[in-house]
C-alpha beads as a LAMMPS data file, in Angstrom:
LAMMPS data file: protein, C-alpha beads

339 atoms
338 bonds

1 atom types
1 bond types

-500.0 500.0 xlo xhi
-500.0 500.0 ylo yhi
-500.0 500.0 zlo zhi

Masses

1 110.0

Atoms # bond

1 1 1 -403.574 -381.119 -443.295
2 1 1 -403.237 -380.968 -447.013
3 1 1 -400.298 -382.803 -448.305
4 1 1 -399.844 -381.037 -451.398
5 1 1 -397.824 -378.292 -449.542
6 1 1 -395.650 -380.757 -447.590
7 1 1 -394.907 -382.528 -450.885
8 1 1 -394.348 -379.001 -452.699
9 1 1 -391.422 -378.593 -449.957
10 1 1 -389.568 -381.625 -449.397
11 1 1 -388.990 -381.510 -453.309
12 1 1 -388.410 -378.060 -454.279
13 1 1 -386.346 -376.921 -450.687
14 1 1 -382.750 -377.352 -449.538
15 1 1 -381.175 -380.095 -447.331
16 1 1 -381.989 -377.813 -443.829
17 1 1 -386.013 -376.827 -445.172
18 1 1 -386.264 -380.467 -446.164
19 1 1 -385.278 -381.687 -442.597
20 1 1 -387.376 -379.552 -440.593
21 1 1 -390.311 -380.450 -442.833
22 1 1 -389.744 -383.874 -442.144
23 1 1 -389.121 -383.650 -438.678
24 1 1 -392.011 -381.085 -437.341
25 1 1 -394.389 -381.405 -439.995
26 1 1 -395.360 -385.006 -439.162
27 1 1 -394.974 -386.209 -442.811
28 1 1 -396.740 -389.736 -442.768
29 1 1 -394.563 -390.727 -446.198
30 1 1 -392.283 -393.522 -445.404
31 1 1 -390.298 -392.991 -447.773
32 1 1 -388.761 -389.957 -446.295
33 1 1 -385.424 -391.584 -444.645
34 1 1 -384.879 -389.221 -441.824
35 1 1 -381.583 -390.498 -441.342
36 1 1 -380.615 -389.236 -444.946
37 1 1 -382.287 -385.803 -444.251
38 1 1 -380.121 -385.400 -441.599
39 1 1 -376.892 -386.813 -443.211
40 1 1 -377.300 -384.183 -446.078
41 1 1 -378.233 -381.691 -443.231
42 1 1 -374.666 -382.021 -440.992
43 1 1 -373.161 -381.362 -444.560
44 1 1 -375.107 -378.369 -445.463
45 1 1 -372.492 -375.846 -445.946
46 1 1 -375.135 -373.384 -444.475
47 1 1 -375.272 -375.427 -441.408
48 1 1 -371.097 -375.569 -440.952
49 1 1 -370.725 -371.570 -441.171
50 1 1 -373.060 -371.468 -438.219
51 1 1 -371.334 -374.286 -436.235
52 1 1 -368.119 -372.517 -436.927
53 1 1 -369.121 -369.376 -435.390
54 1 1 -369.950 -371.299 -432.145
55 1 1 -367.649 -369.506 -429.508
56 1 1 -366.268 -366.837 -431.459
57 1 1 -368.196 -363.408 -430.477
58 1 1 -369.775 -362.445 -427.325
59 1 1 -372.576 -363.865 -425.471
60 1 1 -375.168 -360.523 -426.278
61 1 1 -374.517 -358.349 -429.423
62 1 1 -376.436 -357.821 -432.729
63 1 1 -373.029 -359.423 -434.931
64 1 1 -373.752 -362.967 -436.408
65 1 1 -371.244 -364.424 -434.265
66 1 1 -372.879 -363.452 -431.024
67 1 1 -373.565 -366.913 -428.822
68 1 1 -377.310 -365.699 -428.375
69 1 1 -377.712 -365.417 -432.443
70 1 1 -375.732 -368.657 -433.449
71 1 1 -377.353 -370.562 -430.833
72 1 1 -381.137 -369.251 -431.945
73 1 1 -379.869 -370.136 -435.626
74 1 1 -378.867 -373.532 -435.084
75 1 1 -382.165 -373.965 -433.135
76 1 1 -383.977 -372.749 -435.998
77 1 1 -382.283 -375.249 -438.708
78 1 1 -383.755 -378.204 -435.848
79 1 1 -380.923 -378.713 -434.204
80 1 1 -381.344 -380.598 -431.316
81 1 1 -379.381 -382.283 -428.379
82 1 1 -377.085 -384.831 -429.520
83 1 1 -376.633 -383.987 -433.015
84 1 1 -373.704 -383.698 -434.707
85 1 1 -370.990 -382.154 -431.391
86 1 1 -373.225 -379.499 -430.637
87 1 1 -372.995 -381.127 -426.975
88 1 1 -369.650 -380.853 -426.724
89 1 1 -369.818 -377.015 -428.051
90 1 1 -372.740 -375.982 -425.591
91 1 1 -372.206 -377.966 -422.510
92 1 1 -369.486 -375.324 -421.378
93 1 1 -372.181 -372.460 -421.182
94 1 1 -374.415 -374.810 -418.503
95 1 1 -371.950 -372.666 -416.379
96 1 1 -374.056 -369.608 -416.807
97 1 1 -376.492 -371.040 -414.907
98 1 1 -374.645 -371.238 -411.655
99 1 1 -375.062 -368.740 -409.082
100 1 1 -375.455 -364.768 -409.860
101 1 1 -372.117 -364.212 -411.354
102 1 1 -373.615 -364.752 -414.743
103 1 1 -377.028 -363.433 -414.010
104 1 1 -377.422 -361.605 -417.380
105 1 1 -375.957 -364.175 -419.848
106 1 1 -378.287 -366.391 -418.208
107 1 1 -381.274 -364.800 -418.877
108 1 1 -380.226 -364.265 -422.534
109 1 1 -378.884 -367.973 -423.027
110 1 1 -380.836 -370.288 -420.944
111 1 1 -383.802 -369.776 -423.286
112 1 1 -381.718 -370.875 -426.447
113 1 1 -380.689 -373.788 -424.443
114 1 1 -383.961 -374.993 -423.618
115 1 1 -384.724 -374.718 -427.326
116 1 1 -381.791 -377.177 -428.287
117 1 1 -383.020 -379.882 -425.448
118 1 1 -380.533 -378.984 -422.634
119 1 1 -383.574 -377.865 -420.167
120 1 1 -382.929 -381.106 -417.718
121 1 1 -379.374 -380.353 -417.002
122 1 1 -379.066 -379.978 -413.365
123 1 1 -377.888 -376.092 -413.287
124 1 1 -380.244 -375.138 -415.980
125 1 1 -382.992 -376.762 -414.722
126 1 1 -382.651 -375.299 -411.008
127 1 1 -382.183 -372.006 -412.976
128 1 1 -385.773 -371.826 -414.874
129 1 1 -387.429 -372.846 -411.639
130 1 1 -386.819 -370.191 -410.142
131 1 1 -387.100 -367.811 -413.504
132 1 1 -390.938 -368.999 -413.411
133 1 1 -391.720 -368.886 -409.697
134 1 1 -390.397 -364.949 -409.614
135 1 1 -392.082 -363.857 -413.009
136 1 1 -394.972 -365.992 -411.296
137 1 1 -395.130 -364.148 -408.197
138 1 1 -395.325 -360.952 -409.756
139 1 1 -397.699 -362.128 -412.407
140 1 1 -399.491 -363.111 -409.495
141 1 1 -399.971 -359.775 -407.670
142 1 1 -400.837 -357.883 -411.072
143 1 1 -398.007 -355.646 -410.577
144 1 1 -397.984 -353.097 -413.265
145 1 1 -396.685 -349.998 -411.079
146 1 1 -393.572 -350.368 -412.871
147 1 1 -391.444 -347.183 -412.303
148 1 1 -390.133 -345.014 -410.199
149 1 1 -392.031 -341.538 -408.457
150 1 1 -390.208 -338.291 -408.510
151 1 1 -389.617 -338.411 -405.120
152 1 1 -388.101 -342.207 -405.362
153 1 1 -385.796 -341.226 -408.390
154 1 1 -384.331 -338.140 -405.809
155 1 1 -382.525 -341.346 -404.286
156 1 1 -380.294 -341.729 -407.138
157 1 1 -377.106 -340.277 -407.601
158 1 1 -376.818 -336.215 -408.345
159 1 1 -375.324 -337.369 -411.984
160 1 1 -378.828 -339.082 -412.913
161 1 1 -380.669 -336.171 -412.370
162 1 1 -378.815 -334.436 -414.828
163 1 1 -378.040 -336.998 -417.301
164 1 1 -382.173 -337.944 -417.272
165 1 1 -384.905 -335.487 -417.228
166 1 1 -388.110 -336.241 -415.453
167 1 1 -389.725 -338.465 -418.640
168 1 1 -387.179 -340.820 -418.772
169 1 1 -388.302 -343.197 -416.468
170 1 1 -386.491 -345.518 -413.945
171 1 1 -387.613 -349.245 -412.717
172 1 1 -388.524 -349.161 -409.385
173 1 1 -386.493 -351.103 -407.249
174 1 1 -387.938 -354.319 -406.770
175 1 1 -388.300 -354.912 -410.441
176 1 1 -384.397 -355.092 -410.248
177 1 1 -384.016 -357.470 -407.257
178 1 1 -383.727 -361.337 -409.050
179 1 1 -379.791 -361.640 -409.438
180 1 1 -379.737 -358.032 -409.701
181 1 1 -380.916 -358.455 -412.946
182 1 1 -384.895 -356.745 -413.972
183 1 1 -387.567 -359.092 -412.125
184 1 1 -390.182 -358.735 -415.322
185 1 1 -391.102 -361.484 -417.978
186 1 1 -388.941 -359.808 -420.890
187 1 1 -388.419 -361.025 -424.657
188 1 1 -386.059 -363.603 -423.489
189 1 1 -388.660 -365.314 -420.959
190 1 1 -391.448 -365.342 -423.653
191 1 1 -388.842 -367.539 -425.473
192 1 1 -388.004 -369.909 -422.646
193 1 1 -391.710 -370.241 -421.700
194 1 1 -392.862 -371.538 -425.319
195 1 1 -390.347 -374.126 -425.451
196 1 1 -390.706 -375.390 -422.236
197 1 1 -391.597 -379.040 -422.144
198 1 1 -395.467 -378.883 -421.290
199 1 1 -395.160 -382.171 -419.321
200 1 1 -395.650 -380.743 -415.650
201 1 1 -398.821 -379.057 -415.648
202 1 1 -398.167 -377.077 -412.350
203 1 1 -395.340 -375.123 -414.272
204 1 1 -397.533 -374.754 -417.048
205 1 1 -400.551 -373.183 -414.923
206 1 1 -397.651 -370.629 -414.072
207 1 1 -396.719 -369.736 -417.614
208 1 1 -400.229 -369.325 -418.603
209 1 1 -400.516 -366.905 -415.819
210 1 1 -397.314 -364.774 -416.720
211 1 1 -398.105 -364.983 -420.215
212 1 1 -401.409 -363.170 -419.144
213 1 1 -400.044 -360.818 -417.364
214 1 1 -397.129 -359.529 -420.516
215 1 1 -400.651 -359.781 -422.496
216 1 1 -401.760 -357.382 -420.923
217 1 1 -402.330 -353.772 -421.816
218 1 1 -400.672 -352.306 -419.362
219 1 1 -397.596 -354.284 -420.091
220 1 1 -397.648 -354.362 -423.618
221 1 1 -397.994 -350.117 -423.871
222 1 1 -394.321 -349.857 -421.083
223 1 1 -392.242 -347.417 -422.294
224 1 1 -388.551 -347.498 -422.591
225 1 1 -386.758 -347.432 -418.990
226 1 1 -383.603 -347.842 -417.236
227 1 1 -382.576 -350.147 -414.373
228 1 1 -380.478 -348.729 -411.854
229 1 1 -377.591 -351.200 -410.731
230 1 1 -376.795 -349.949 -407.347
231 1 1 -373.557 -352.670 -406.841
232 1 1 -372.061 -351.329 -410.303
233 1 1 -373.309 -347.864 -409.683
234 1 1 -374.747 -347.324 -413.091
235 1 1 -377.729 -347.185 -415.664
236 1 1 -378.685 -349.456 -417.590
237 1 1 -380.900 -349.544 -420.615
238 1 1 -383.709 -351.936 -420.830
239 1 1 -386.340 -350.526 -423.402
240 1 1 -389.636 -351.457 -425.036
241 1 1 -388.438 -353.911 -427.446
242 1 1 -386.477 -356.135 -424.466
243 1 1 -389.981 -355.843 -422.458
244 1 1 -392.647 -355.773 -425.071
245 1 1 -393.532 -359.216 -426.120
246 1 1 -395.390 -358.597 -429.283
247 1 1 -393.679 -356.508 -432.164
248 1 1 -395.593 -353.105 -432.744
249 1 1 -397.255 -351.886 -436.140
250 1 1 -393.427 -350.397 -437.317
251 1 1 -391.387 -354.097 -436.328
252 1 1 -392.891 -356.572 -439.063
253 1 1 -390.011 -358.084 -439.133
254 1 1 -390.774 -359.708 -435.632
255 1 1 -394.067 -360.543 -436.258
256 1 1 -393.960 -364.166 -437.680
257 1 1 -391.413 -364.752 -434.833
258 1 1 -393.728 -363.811 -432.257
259 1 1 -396.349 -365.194 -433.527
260 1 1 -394.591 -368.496 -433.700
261 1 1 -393.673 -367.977 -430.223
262 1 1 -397.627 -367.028 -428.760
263 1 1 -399.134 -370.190 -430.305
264 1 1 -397.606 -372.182 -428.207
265 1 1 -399.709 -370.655 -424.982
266 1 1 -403.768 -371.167 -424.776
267 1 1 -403.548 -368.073 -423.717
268 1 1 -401.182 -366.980 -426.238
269 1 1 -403.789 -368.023 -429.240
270 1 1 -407.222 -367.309 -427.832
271 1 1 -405.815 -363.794 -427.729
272 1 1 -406.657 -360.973 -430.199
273 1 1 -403.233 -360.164 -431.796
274 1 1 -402.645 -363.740 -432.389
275 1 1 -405.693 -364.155 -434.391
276 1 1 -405.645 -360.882 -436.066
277 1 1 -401.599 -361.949 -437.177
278 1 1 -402.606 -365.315 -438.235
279 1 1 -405.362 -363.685 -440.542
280 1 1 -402.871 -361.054 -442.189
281 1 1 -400.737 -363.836 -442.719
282 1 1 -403.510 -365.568 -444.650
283 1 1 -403.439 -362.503 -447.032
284 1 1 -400.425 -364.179 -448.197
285 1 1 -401.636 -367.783 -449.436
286 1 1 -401.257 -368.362 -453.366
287 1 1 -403.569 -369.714 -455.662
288 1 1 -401.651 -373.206 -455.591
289 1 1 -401.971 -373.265 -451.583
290 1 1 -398.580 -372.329 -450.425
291 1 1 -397.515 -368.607 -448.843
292 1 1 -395.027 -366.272 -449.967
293 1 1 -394.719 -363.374 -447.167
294 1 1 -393.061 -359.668 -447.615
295 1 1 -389.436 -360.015 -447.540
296 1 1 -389.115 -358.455 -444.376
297 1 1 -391.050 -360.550 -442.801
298 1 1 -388.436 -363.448 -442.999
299 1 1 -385.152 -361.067 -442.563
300 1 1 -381.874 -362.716 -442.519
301 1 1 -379.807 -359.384 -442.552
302 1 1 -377.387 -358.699 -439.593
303 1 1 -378.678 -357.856 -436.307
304 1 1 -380.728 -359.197 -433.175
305 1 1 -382.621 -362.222 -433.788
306 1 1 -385.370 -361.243 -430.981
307 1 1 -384.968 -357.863 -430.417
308 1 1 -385.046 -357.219 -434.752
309 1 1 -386.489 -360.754 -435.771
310 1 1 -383.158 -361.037 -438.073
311 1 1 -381.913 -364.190 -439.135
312 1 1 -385.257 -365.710 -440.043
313 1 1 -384.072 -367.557 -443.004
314 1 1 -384.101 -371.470 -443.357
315 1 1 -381.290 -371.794 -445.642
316 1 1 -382.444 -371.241 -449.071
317 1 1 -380.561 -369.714 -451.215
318 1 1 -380.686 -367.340 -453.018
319 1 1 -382.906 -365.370 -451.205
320 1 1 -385.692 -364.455 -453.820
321 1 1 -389.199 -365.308 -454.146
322 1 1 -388.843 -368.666 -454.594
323 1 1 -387.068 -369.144 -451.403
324 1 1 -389.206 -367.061 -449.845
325 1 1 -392.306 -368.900 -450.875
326 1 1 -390.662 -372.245 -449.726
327 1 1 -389.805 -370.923 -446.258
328 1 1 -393.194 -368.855 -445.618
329 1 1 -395.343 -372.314 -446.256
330 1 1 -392.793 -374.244 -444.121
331 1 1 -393.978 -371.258 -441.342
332 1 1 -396.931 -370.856 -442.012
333 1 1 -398.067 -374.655 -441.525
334 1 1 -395.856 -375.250 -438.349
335 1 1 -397.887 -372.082 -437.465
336 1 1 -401.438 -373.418 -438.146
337 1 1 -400.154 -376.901 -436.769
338 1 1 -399.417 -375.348 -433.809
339 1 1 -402.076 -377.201 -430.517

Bonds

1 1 1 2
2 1 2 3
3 1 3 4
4 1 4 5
5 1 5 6
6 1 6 7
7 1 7 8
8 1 8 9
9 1 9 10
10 1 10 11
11 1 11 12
12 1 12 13
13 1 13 14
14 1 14 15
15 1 15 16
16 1 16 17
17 1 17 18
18 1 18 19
19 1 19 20
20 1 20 21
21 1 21 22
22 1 22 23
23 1 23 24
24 1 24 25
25 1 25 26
26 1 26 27
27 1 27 28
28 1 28 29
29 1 29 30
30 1 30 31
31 1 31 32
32 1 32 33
33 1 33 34
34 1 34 35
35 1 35 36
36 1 36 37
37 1 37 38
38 1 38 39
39 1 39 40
40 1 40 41
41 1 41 42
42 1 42 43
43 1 43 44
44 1 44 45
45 1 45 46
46 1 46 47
47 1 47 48
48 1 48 49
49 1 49 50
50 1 50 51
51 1 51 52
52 1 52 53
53 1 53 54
54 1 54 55
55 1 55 56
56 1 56 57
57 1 57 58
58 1 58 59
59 1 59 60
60 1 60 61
61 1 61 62
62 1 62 63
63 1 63 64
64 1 64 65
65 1 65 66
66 1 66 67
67 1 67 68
68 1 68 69
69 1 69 70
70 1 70 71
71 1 71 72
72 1 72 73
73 1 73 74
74 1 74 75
75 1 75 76
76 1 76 77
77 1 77 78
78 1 78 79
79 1 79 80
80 1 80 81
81 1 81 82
82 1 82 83
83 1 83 84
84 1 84 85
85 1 85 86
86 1 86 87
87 1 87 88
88 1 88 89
89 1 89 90
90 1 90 91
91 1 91 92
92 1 92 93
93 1 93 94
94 1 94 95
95 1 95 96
96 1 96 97
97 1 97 98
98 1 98 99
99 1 99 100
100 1 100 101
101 1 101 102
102 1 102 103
103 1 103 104
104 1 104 105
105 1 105 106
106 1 106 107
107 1 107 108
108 1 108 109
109 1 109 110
110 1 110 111
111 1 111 112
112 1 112 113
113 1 113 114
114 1 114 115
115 1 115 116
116 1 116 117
117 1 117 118
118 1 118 119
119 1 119 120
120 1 120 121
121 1 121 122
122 1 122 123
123 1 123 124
124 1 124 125
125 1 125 126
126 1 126 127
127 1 127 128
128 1 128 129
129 1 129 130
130 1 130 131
131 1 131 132
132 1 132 133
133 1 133 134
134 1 134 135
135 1 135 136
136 1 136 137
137 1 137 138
138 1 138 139
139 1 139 140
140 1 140 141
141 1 141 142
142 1 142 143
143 1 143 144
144 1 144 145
145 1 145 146
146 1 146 147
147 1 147 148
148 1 148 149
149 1 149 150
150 1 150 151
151 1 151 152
152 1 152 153
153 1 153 154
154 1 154 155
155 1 155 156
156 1 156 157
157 1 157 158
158 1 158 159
159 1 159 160
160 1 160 161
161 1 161 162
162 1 162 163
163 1 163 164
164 1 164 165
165 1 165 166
166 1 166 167
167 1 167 168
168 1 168 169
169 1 169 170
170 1 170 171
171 1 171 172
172 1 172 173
173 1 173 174
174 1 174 175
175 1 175 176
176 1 176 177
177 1 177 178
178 1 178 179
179 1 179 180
180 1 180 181
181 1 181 182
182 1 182 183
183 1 183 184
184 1 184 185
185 1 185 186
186 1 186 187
187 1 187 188
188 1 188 189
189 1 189 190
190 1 190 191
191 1 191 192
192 1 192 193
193 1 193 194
194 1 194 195
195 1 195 196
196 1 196 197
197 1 197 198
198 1 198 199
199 1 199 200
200 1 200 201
201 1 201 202
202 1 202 203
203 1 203 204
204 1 204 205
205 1 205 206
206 1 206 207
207 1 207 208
208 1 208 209
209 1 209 210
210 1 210 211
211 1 211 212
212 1 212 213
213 1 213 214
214 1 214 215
215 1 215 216
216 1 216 217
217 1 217 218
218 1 218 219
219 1 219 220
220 1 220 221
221 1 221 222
222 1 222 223
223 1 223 224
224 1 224 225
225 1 225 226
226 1 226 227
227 1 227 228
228 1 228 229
229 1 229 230
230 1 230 231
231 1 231 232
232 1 232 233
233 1 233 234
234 1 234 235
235 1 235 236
236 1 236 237
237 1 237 238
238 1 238 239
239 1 239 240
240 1 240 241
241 1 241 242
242 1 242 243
243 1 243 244
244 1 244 245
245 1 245 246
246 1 246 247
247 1 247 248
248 1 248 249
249 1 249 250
250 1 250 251
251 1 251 252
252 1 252 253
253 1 253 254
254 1 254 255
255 1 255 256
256 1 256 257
257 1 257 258
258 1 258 259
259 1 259 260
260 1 260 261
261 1 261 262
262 1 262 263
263 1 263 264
264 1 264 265
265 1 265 266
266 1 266 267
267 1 267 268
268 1 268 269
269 1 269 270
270 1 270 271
271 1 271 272
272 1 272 273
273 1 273 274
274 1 274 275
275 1 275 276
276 1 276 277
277 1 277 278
278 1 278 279
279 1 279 280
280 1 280 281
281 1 281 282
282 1 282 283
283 1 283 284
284 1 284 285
285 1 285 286
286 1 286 287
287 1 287 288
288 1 288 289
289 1 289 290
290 1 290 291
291 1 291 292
292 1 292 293
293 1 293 294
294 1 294 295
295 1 295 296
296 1 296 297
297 1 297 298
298 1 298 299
299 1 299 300
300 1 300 301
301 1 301 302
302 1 302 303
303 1 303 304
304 1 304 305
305 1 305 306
306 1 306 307
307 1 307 308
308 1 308 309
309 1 309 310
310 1 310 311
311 1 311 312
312 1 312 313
313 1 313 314
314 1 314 315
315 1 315 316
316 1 316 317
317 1 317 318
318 1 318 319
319 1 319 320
320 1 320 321
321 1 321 322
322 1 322 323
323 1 323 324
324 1 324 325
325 1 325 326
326 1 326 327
327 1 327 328
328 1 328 329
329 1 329 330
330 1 330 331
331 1 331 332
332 1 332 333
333 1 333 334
334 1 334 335
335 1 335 336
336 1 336 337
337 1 337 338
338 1 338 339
């Protein structure tokens, strides 16, 4: 890898772009003390907003505060297991791996957590297993009859019928049966599956195969849907960009994320999209050999991190080209890095 990039960011960035270059980038230069990098890191005043909002909004909502955005933005800054108290902060929501009360929150969280380094705790652990040997299974069967027939959607409740006309569409049943939560690799399990320790190669032959199967055609092209919860008697949204796994010509700001997120699959990078987004990404390279990408491709605005690819930003401040030049070649050579 040329150097001159690396060296370009660990003396031109901020404390949290200097740390991640130093710790993912594999910077050979000894001189880089990675124990000071992540002294002036835990000090970053960036870094303590986001620890402070640890806890204080709800597990799934577009605000900052929201568990699954603060926990996806302190995984982005390389925070890892054992730093700072973060253990002390996450270890309550293991929890939400424990039986079906907190189906949902799992599948939104458990991802985030595997991120950070908490994928061997017990509940977690037991949880993913069986994530991957359902998605597997139906993966498996190359099941893409996804929703319901006219004469299955005459099951539901006389209020459906009139609250939904015949093209919006219904899951069929067992696509709603894990949990009671929707049985189909989603956003959320694209997440989980890329930063999965690749250490047991039997769970890794599994991924490969559901990461075929959302690569698909078939998959890629659902429309939005609803899942009908028959314990809670009610609808419930669960649209393209939940389901989708790569962002579609009008959601650029999700496609550096999901890129990031495919080239961690063989299957993921020997595919078409990947290649075709790693060569519009190349469009971007300056004459000096870093990247500077479109603004919106590295959003930090309010809002979903994976549903909207928001809060993309590695701390640099304030947000104009220069920090977006700094934080595109950070990407973009993790990206090309990338096995």
């Amino acid at each position: 890898m040329d150097t001159s990039p690396i060296n370009h960011l660990l003396n031109e960035s901020g404390p949290i772009l200097r740390w991640l270059t130093a710790s993912q980038l594999k910077v050979e230069d000894h001189s880089q003390n990675r124990q000071a990098l992540l002294a002036d890191l835990l000090v970053c005043e960036e870094v303590h907003h986001w620890l402070g909002l640890l806890g204080s909004g709800p597990v799934h909502h577009s605000m900052d505060a929201s568990l699954e955005n603060v926990l996806a933005k302190l995984a982005e800054y390389g925070f890892r297991a054992g730093m700072a108290d973060l253990d002390e902060h996450v270890s309550p929501y293991f929890a939400i791996a424990d039986g079906e009360a907190y189906h949902a929150e799992a599948l939104i969280l458990v991802p985030f957590l595997v991120r950070l380094g908490y994928f061997a705790e017990p509940r977690v652990a037991y949880w993913i297993a069986q994530r991957i040997d359902l998605l597997y299974e139906l993966a498996r069967r190359q099941d893409y009859d996804f929703f319901m027939s006219a004469t299955e959607r005459q099951r539901l409740p006389p209020s459906q019928h009139s609250m939904h006309s015949d093209t919006k569409l219904f899951y069929r049943p067992h696509f709603n049966s894990h949990w009671g939560y929707l049985g189909l690799p989603t956003c959320y399990d694209l997440y989980l599956m890329a930063y999965l320790p690749k250490d047991d190669p039997l769970t890794q032959q599994k991924v490969e195969q559901i990461v075929l199967y959302l690569l698909d055609p078939r998959f890629q092209e659902i429309s939005d849907g609803y899942i009908w919860n028959a314990h809670l008697h009610r609808p419930y949204a669960a649209g393209r960009v939940f389901l989708a796994c790569l962002p579609g010509d009008n959601l650029p700001e999700k496609l550096v994320l999901f890129l990031e997120l495919m080239a961690h699959f063989a299957s993921g990078r020997k595919s078409a999209w990947f290649s075709q987004g790693v060569a519009h990404l190349e469009t971007f390279r300056t004459e000096r050999g870093t990247y500077c990408f479109p603004p919106r491709y590295l959003s930090e605005k309010q809002g979903y991190y994976l549903y909207g690819g928001m809060h993309m930003g590695l701390g640099e401040m304030p947000r104009n080209r220069h920090a977006l030049e700094l934080e595109s070649t950070f990407r973009m050579l993790r990206l090309k890095a990338s096995p």
